[in-house]
LUMRO-199743 format. One record per residue (C-alpha): residue number from 1; residue in three letters; x, y, z. Coordinates in Angstrom, 3 decimals. Each point is the difference from the previous one (the first is absolute). Example, Ala and Ser with C-alpha at 12.3 -4.5 7.8 and 13.67 -1.06 7.14 Angstrom:
BEGIN
   i  aa        x        y        z
   1 ALA   12.300   -4.500    7.800
   2 SER    1.370    3.440   -0.660
end
This chain:
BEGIN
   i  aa        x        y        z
   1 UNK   79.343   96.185   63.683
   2 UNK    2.006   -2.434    2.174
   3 UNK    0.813    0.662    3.520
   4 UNK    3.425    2.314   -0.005
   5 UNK    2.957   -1.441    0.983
   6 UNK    0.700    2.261    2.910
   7 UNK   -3.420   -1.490    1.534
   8 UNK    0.698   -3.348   -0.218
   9 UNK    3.527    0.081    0.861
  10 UNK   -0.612    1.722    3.047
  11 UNK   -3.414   -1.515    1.046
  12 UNK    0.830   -2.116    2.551
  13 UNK    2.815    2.726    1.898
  14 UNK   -2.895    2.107    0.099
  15 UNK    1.914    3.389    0.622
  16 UNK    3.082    1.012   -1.528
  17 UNK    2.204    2.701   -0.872
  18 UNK    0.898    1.778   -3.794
  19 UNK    3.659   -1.167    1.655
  20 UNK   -1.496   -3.840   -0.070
  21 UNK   -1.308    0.462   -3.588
  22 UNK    3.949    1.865   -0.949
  23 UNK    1.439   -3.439    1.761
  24 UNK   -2.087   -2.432   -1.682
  25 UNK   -0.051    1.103   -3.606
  26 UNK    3.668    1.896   -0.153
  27 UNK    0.835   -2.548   -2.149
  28 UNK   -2.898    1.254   -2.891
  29 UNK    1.592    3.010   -0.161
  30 UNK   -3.539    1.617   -0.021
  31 UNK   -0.616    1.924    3.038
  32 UNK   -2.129    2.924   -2.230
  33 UNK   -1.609   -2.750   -0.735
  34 UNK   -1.085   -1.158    3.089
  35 UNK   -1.008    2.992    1.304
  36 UNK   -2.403    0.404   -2.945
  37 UNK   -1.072   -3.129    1.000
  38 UNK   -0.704    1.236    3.685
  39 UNK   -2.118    2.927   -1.186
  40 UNK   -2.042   -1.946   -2.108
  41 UNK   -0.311   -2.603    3.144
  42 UNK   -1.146    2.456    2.026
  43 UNK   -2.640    1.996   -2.416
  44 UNK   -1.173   -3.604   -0.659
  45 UNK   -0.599   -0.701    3.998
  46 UNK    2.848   -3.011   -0.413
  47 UNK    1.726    1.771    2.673
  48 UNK    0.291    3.390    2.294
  49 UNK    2.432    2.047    1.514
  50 UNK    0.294   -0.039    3.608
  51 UNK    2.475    3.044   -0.177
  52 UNK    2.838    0.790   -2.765
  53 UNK    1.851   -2.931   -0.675
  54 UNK   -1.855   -2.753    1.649
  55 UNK   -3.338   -1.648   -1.428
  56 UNK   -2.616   -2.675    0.859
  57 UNK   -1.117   -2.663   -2.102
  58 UNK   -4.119    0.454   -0.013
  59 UNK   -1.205   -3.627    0.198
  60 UNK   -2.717   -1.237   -2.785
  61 UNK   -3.436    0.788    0.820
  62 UNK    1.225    3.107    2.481
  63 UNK    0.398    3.497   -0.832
  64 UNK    2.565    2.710    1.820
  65 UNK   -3.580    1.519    1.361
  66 UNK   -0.752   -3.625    2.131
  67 UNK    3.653   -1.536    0.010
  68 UNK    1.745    0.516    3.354
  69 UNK    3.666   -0.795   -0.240
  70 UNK    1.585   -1.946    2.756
  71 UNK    1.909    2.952    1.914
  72 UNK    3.143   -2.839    1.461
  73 UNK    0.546   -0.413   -3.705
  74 UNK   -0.175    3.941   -0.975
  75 UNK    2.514    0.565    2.963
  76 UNK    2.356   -2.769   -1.372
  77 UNK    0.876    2.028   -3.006
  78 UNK    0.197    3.890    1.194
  79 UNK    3.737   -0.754    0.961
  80 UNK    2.561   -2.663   -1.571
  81 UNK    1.155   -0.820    3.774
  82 UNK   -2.777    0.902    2.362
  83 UNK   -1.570   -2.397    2.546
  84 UNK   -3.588   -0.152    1.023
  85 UNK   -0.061    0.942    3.824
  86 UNK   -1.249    1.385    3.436
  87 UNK   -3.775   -0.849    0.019
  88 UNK    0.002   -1.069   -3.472
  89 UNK    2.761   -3.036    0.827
  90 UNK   -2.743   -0.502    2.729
  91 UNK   -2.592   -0.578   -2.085
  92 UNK    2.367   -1.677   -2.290
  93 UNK    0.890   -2.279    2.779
  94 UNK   -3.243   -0.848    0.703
  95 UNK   -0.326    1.484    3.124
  96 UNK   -1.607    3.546    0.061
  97 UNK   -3.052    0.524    2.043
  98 UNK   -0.777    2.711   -2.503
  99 UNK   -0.277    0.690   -3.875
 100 UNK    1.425    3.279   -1.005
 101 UNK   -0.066    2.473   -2.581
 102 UNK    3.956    0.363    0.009
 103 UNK    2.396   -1.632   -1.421
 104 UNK    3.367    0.255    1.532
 105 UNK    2.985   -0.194   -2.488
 106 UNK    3.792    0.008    1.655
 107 UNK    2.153    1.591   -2.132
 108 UNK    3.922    1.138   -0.603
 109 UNK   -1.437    2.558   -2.214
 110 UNK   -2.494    2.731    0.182
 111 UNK   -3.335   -1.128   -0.723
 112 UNK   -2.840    2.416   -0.532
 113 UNK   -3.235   -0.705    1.427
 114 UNK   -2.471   -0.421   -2.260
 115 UNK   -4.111   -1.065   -0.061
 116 UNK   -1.614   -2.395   -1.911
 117 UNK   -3.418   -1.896   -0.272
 118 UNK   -0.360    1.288    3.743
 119 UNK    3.110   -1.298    1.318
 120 UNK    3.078    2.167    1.336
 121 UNK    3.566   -1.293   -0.643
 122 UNK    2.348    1.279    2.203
 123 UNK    3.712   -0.291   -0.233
 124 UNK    2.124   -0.036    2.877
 125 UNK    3.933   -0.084   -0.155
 126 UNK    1.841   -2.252    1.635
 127 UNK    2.809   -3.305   -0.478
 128 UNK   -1.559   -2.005   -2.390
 129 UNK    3.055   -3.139    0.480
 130 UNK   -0.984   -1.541    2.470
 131 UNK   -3.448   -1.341    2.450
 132 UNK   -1.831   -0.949   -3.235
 133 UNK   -1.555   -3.212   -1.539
 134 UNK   -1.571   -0.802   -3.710
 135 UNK   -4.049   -0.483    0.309
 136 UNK   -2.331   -1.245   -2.419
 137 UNK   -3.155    2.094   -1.132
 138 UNK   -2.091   -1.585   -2.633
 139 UNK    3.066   -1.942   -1.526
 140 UNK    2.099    3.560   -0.179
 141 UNK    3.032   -0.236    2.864
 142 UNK    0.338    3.095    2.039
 143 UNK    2.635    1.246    2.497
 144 UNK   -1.312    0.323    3.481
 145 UNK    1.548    0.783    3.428
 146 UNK    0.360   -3.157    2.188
 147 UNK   -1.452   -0.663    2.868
 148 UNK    3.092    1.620    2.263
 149 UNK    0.212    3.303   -2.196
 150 UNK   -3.156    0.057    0.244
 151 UNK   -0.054    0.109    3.803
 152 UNK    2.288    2.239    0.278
 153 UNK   -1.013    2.776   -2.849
 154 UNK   -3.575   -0.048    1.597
 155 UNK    1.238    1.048    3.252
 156 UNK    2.236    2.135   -0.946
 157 UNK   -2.393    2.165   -2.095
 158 UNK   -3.534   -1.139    1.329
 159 UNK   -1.568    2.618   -2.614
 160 UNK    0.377   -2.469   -2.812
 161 UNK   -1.486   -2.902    1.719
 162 UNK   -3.179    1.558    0.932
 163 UNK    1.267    0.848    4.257
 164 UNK    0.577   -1.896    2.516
 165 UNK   -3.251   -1.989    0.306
 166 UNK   -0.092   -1.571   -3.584
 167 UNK    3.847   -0.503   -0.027
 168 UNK   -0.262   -2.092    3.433
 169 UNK   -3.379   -1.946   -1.351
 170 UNK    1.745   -0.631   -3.628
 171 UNK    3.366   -1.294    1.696
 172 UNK   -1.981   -2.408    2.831
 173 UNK   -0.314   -2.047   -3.451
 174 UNK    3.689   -0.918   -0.921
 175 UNK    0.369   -3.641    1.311
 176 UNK    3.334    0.719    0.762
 177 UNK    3.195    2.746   -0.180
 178 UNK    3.803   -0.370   -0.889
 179 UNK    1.532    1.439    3.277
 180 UNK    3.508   -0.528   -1.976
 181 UNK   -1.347    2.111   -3.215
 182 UNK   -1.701    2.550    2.618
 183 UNK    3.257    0.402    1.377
 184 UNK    2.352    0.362   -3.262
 185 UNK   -3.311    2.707   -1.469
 186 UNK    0.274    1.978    2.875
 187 UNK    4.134    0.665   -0.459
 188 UNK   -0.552    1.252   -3.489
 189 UNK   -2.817    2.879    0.864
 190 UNK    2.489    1.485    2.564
 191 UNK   -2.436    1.003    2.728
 192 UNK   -0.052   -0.337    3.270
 193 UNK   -3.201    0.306    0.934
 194 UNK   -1.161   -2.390   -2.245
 195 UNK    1.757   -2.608    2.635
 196 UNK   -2.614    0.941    2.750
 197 UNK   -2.847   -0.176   -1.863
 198 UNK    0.578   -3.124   -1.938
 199 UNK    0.989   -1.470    3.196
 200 UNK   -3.449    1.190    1.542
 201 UNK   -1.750   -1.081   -3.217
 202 UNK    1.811   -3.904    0.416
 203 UNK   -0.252   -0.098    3.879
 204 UNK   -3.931    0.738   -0.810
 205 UNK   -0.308   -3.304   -2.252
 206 UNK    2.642   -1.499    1.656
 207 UNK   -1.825   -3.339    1.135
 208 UNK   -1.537    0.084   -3.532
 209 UNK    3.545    0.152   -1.618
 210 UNK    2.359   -1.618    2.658
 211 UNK    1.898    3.337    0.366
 212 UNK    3.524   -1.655    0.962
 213 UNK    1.480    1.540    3.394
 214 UNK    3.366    0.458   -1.919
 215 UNK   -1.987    2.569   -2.821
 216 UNK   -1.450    1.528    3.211
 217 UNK    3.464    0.909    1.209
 218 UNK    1.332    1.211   -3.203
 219 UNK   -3.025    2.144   -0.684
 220 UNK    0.242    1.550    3.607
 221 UNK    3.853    0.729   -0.112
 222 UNK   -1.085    2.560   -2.655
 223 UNK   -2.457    1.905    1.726
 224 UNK    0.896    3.251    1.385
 225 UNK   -1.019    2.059    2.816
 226 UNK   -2.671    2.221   -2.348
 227 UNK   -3.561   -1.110   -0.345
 228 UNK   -1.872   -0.146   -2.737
 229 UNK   -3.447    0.043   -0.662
 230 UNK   -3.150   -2.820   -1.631
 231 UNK   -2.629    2.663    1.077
 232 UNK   -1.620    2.266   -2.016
 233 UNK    0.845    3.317    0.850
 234 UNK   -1.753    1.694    2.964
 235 UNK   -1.629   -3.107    0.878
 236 UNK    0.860   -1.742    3.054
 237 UNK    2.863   -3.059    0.695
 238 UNK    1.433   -2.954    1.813
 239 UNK    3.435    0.115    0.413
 240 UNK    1.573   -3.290   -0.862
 241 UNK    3.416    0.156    2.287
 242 UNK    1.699   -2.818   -2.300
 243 UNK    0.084    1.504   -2.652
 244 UNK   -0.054    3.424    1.193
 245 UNK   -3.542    0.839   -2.245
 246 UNK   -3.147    1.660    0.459
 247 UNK   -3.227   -2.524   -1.040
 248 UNK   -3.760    0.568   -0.236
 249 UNK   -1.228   -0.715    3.494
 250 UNK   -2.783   -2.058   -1.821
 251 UNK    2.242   -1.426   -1.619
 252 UNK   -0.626   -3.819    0.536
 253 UNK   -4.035    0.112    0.033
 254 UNK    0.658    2.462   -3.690
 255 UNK    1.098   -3.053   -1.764
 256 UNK   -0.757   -3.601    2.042
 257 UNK    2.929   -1.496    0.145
 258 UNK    0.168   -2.544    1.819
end
């Protein structure tokens, strides 16, 4: 029997959705079809499910037992508007000191975490119009958070970037920052202390990244009298007075910069 349509129409977008199948053949009329289609696919090891609704194309000469699907690709498709982020967009970016087992999806909607082939996705919500490019992973384009939102959303929840250490090692890489994007990101999250440690996290690479007196000042006319806190709880600090923050007090020889 000849290879089925659904396989070699999908082939080279390696993951899709039953909603990508609906959009590409609504104009056969034969949706029943098509599913048919998919269940004989599947019993016929032409593809698998990942979970209900999305499937992998198995490539010739693999099986779904050996065939490890590219998890950037799976968490493309979970959610029509999500964006790959947190330590995934540092990975993504090229930059992570560390592979993970997590994949980070920023979503609008509720996502429900889910395991597959060993890997945890892990929806977080959050503004998905704005901070975010398009990156390309094997030929398939995938929303990412920049560079900027990617700053900021990995101090903000340090968590999801793997702490302090791999955030601060992972960032060292970005040749350079947009001190003008920083600054329009950090008015749409609405939080203040977000402006003291973003400025602590700039004023860190700042000969790295040219950290322009004028963002300085803006950054700092923000701040407030409270201080917040870079150290692990119950583990000892440096107080940083100018940004009103409490760092490791090993803080330089953790990560080498330089």
């Amino acid at each position: 029997m000849a290879v089925p349509k659904v396989y070699r129409d999908f082939y080279e977008q390696k993951v899709f959705t039953f909603e990508d199948i609906i959009k590409k053949y609504k104009k056969d009329n034969a949706i029943k079809r098509f599913k048919n289609l998919l269940h004989y696919c599947k019993v016929n090891g032409y593809i698998y499910s990942v979970k209900r609704g999305i499937y992998y194309i198995i490539p010739q000469g693999f099986s779904k037992d050996n065939y490890i699907v590219d998890k950037y690709l799976i968490a493309n498709k979970l959610t029509p508007a999500g964006i790959l982020s947190y330590h995934s967009a540092l990975e993504l970016l090229g930059v992570a000191q560390s592979v993970f087992n997590n994949v980070f999806i920023l979503t609008e909607e509720r996502l429900s975490n889910f395991k597959f082939q060993e890997i945890n996705y892990i929806g977080i919500t959050g503004n998905v119009k704005f901070g975010y490019i398009t990156a390309i992973r094997d030929g398939i384009p995938i929303c990412v958070t920049d560079r900027e939102r990617t700053l900021i959303d990995g101090i903000d929840k340090l968590k999801y970037v793997g702490g302090l250490e791999e955030y601060l090692k992972s960032i060292d890489a970005f040749p350079s920052v947009n001190f003008k994007k920083i600054m329009e990101y950090l008015k749409l999250y609405r939080k203040i202390n977000l402006y003291s440690k973003v400025g602590f996290i700039l004023s860190l690479f700042e000969k790295k990244w040219s950290f322009p007196e004028d963002i300085r000042k803006k950054l700092k006319s923000k701040i407030t009298k409270k201080t917040y806190y870079l150290t692990e709880t119950g583990k000892h600090g440096k107080f940083n007075k100018e940004w009103n923050i409490m760092v490791p007090e090993n803080l330089q020889e953790l990560i080498h910069l330089t």
